[in-house]
N, C-alpha and C positions, 0 to 999 in steps of 0.2 A: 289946460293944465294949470296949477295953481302954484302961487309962487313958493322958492322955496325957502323955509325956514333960516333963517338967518344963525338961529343958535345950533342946529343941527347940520348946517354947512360949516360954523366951523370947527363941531365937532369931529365931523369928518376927516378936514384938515387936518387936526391932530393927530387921529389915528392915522391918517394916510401917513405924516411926518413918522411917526413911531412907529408905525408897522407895513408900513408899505413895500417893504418887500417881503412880505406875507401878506399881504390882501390882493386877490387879483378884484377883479369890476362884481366878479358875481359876488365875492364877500362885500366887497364895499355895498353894494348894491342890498346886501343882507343886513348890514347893518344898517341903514341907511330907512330900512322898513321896520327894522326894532327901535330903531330911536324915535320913528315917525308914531309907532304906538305909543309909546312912553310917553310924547310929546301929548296926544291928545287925551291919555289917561290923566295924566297931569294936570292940561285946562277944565277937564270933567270934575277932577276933586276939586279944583281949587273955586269953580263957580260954585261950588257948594256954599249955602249959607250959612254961614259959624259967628256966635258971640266970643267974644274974650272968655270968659267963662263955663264954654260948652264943655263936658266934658265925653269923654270918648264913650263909647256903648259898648254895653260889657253884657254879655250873655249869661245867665243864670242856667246851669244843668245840676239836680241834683240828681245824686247817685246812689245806690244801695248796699249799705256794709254788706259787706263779707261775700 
């Protein structure tokens, strides 16, 4: 098992503080799987390679009057 996230344990925290008497283990447990995606969504973009000056990609569709 691999360790766990330090920022997504004390997000947990928080929400257990703020809603924990509406979260039982299986909510926590749910959330705990959505932040875990989020988390490595996150490290995916962020190793992306980007200049200062990149700018975002923008798709072209043209259309046909009327």
């Amino acid at each position: 098992m691999t360790e766990p996230d330090p920022q997504i344990e004390a997000a947990l925290t928080a929400l257990r503080t703020e809603f924990g008497d509406r979260l039982d283990d299986a909510g926590i447990a749910r959330v705990r799987e959505q932040l875990t995606a989020i988390a490595a969504t996150s490290k995916t973009l962020a190793a992306a390679p980007l200049a200062n000056g990149d700018e975002p990609m923008s798709v072209f569709q043209a259309q046909a009057k009327g």
